[in-house]
C-alpha positions as CSV (number, residue, x, y, z in Angstrom):
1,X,-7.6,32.6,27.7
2,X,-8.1,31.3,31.3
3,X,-9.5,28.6,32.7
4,X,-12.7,30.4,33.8
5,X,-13.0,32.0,29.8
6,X,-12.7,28.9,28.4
7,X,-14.9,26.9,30.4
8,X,-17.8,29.5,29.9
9,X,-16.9,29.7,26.1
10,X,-17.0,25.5,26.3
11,X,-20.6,25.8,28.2
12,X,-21.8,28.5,25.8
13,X,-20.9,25.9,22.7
14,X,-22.8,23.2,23.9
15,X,-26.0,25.7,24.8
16,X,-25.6,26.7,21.2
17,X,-25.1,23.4,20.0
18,X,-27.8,21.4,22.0
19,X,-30.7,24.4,21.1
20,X,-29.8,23.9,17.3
21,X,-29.3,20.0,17.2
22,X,-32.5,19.1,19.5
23,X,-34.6,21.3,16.2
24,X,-33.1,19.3,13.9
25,X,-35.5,16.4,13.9
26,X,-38.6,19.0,13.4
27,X,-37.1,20.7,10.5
28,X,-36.5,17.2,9.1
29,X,-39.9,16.1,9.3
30,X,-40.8,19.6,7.6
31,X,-38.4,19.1,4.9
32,X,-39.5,15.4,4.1
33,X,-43.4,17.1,2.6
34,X,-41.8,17.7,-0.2
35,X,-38.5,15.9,-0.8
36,X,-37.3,12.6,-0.2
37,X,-34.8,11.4,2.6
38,X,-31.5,11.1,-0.2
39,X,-32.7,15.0,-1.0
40,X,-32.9,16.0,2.3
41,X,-29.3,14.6,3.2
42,X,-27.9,16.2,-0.2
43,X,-29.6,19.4,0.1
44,X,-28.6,20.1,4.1
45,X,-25.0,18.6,3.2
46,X,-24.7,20.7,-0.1
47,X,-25.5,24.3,1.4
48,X,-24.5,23.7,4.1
49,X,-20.7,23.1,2.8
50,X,-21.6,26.5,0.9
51,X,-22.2,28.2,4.0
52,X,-18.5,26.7,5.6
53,X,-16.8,27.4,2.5
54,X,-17.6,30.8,2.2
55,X,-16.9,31.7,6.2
56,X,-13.6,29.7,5.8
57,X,-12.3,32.0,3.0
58,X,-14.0,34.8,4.8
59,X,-11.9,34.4,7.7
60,X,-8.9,34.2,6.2
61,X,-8.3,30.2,6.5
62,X,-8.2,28.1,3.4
63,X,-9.4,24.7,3.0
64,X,-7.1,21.5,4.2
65,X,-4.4,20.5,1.4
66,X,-3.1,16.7,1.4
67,X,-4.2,13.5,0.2
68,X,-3.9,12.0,3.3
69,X,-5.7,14.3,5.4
70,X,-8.8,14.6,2.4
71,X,-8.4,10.7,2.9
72,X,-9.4,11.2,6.9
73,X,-12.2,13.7,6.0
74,X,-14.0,11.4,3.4
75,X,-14.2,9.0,6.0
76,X,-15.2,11.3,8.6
77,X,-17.2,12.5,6.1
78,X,-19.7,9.2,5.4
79,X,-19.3,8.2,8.8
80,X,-20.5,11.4,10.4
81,X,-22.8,13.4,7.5
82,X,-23.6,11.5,4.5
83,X,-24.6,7.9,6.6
84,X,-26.7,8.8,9.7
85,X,-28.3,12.3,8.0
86,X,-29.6,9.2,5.5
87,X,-30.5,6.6,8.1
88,X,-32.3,9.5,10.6
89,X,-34.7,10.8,7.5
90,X,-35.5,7.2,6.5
91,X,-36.2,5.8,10.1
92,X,-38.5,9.1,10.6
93,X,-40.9,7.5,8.3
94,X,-41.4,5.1,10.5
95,X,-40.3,5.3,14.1
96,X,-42.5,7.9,16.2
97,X,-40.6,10.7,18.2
98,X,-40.1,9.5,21.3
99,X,-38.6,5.9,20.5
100,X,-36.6,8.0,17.9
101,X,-35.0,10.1,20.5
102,X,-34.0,7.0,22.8
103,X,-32.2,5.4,20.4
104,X,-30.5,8.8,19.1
105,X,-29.3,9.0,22.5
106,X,-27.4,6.4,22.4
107,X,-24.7,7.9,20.8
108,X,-23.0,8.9,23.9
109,X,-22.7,5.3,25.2
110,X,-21.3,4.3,21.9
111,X,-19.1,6.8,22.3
112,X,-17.9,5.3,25.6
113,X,-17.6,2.1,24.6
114,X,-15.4,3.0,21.4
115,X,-13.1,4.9,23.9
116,X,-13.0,2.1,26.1
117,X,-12.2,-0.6,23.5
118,X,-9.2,1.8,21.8
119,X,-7.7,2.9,25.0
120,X,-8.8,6.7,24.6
121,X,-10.8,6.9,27.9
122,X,-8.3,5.1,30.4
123,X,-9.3,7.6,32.8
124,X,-12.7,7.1,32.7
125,X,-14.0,8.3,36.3
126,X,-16.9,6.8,38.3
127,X,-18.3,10.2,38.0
128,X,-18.5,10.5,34.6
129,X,-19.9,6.7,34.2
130,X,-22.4,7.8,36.5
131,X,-23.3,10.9,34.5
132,X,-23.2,8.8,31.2
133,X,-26.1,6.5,32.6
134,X,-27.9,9.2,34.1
135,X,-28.6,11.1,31.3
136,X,-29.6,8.4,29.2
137,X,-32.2,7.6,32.2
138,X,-33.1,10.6,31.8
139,X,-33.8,10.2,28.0
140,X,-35.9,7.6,28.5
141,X,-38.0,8.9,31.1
142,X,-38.8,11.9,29.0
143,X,-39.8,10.1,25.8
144,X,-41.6,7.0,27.8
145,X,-40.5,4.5,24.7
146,X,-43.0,2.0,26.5
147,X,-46.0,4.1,25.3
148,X,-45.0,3.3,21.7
149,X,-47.5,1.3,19.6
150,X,-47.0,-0.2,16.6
151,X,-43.9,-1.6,14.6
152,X,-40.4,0.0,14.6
153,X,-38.9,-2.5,12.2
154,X,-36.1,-1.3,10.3
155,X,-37.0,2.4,10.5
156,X,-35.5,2.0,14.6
157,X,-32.8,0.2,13.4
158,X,-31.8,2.8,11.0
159,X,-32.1,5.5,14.0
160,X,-30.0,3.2,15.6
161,X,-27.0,3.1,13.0
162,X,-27.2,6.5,12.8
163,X,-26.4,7.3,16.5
164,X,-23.6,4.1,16.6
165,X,-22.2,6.3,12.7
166,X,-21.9,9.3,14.6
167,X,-19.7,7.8,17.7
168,X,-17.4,6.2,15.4
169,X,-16.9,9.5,12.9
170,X,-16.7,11.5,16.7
171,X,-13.8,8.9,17.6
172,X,-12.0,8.8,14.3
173,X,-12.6,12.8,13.8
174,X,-10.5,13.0,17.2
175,X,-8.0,10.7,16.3
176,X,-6.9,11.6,13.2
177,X,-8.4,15.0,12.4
178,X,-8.4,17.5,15.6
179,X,-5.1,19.1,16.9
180,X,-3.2,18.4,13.6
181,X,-2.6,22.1,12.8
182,X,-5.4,23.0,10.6
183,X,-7.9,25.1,11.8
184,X,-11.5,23.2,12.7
185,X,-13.1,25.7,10.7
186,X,-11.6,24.0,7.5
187,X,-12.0,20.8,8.4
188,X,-15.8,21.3,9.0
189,X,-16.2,23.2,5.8
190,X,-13.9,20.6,3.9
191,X,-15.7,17.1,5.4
192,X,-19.4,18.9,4.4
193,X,-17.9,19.4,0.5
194,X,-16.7,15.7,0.8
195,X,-20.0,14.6,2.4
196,X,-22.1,16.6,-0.6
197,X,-19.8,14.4,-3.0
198,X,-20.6,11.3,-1.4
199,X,-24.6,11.7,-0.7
200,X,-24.2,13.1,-5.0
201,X,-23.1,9.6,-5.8
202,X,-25.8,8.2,-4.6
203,X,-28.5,10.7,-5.8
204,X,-29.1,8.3,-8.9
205,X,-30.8,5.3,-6.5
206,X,-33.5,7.6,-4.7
207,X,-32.7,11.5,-5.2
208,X,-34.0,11.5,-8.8
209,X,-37.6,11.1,-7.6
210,X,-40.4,14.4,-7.8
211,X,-40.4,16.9,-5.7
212,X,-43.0,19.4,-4.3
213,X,-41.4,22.8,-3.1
214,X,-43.8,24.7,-1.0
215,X,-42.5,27.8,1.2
216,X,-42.6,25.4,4.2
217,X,-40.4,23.1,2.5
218,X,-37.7,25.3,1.4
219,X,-37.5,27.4,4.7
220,X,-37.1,23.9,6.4
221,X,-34.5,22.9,4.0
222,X,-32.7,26.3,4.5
223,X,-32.6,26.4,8.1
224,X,-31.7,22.7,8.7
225,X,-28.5,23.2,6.3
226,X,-27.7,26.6,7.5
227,X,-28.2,26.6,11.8
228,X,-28.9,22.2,11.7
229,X,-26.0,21.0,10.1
230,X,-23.2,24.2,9.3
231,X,-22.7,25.7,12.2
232,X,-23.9,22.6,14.3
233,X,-20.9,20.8,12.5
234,X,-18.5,23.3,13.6
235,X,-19.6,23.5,17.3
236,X,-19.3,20.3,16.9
237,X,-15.4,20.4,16.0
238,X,-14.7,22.5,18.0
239,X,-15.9,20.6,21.1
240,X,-14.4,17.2,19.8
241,X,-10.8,19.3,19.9
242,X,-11.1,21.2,23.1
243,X,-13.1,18.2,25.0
244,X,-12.4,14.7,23.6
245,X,-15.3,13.0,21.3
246,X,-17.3,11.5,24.1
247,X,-18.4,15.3,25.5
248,X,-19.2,16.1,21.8
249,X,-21.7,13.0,21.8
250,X,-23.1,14.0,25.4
251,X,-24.7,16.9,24.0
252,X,-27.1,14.6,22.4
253,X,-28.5,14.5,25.8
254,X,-29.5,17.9,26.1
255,X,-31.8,17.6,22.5
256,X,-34.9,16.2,24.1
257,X,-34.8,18.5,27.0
258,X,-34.6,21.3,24.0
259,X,-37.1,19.8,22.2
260,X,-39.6,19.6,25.4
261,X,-38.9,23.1,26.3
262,X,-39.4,24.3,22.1
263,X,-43.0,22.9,21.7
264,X,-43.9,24.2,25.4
265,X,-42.6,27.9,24.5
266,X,-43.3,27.5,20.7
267,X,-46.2,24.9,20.5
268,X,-48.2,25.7,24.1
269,X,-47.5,21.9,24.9
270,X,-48.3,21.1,28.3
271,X,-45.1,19.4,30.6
272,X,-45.8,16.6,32.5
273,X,-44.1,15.6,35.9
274,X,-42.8,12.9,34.4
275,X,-41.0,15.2,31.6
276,X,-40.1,17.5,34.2
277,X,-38.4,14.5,36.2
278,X,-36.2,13.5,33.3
279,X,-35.1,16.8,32.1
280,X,-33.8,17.3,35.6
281,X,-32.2,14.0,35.5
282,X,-30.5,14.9,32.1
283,X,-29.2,17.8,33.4
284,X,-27.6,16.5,36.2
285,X,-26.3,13.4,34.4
286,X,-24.6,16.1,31.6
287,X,-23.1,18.3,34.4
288,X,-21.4,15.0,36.4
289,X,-19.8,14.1,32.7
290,X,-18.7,17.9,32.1
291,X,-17.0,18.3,35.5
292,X,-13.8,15.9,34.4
293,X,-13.6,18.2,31.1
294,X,-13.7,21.2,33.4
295,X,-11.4,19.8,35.7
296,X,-9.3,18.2,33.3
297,X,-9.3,20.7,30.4
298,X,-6.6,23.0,31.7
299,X,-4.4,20.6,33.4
300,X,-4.3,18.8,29.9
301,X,-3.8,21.7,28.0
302,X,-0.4,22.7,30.0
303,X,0.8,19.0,30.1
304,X,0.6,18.4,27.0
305,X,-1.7,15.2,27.4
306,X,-5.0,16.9,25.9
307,X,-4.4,14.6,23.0
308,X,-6.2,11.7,25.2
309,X,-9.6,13.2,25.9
310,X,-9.6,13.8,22.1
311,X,-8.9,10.4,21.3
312,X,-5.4,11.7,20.3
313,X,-2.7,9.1,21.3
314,X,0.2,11.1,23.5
315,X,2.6,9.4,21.1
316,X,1.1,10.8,18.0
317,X,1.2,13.8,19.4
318,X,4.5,14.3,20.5
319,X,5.6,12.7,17.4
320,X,4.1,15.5,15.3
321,X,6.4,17.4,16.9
322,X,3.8,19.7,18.5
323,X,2.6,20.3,22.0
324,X,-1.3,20.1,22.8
325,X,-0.8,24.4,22.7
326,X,0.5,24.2,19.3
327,X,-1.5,21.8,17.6
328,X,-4.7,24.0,18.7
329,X,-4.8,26.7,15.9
330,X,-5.6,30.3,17.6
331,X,-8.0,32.0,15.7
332,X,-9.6,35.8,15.7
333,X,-12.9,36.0,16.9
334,X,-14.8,38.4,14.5
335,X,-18.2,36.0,13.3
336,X,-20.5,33.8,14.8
337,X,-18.8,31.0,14.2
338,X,-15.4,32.7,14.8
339,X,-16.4,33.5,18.5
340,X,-17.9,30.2,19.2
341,X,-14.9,28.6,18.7
């Protein structure tokens, strides 16, 4: 695949992933009429690990073997599905929309400053710092958190643990999960079976409660494990291997310009200037931090160094014995989530 392929495949992934990931927070809300947060975060894990599972074996690939490597996922797992999917539906009882979506932006910055700290982003570019603070700016525009009234309280503060989760399970996915050999499809479908386990422990302390299943509810729950959290997880993957973890969290940028632009189609919301301004500076900001990748991506891929943008150490690479082309699984496009890869 050349440079120009892969670079349209890469922008097509986060397209994908960003028009999913910015409906997640409505379905949630949907969902939460009838269940509670722990049920939400089960159910959404539970199917859609189902949904993985079943394209995995569909495919041809099998899930990962290895105690050490189901060691990695159950980490990746809490860090990444079963702690923020909790923390998101229990600060949405709280926190209104637009503080919500501040402090879920937040991730790439975490993301950033994780790289920074373990020596993953040593070629950080002025560019891409630029493009980091711009989209947030952007974020903040749009959603205008000084128009909030009322208390936040531990509801933000659970939105905010939820985007600080996902940097560190987007760090630790990329060093010790990506370009090890197995296929991203497994792992996705494997961490989602390890992430029902874990949210199943904990069903006893609040998933036991009533429920009230209405056609709304179920159709919620359905599409936010199916589209939400399967094949948003894999997109995700696949962008953490081909990009590094900090692109994968700067796609969190792009959810409240998707969610603006859904209830104006959808909903016949009206778009301020002010909205207008800030998508515009959200777009820019992502495309300053995706030229390195673009730039970078192919360069990295013949050198061998890739393993840095994915928070792979060049030493743990070579020491596996694999190049950056090796350690990248090819697989045959055939399915959805085959041909996003």
């Amino acid at each position: 695949m050349n440079s120009g392929t892969r670079s349209l495949w890469g922008g097509l992934r986060v397209a994908v992933l960003a028009l999913l990931w910015g409906s997640t927070f409505l379905w949630i809300e949907l969902a939460l009429r009838g269940l509670s947060p722990l049920q939400v975060t089960f159910a959404r894990c539970a199917l859609g690990a189902l949904v993985l599972v079943v394209a995995c074996y569909a495919t041809g690939h099998r899930m990962p073997r290895g105690m050490t490597v189901w060691r990695h996922i159950a980490v990746a797992a809490f860090f990444c599905n079963a702690l923020p999917f909790a923390l998101f539906s229990l600060g949405q009882q709280t926190v209104d929309s637009g503080l919500a979506g501040v402090l879920n932006a937040t991730t790439p910055l975490w993301s950033i400053a994780l790289g920074l700290a373990l020596g993953s982003e040593r070629g950080l570019r002025p560019v891409r710092v630029a493009g980091l603070l711009l989209g947030f700016t952007g974020t903040i525009v749009i959603f205008a958190p000084w128009q909030t009234t009322g208390a936040t309280g531990w509801g933000a503060l659970a939105i905010l643990g939820a985007a600080a989760s996902y940097a560190v399970a987007f760090t630790y996915m990329g060093r010790t999960l990506v370009r090890r050999g197995t296929p991203t499809l497994s792992l996705s479908a494997a961490q989602l079976v390890a992430a029902s386990g874990l949210t199943a422990l904990a069903m006893p302390v609040g998933g036991l409660e009533s429920i009230d299943v209405g056609p709304a509810v179920v159709i919620a729950a359905v599409v936010l494990s199916v589209f939400c959290t399967a094949i948003t997880f894999h997109l995700t993957y696949r962008i953490i291997n081909d990009e590094g973890a900090t692109n994968a969290a700067v796609v969190g940028y792009l959810l409240p310009v998707v969610s603006v632009l859904l209830g104006a189609v959808v909903l016949g919301e009206s778009l301020s200037a002010r909205v207008v301004l800030g998508m515009v500076v959200v777009l820019v900001g992502v495309g300053l931090t995706r030229r390195k990748a673009a730039v970078g991506s192919a360069s990295a891929s013949v050198s061998g160094d890739g393993g840095r943008g994915s928070g792979v150490p060049t030493g743990e690479a070579g020491a596996s014995g694999k190049g950056a082309s090796e350690q990248s699984v090819p697989e045959e496009p055939g399915t959805l989530l085959e041909n996003a890869r």
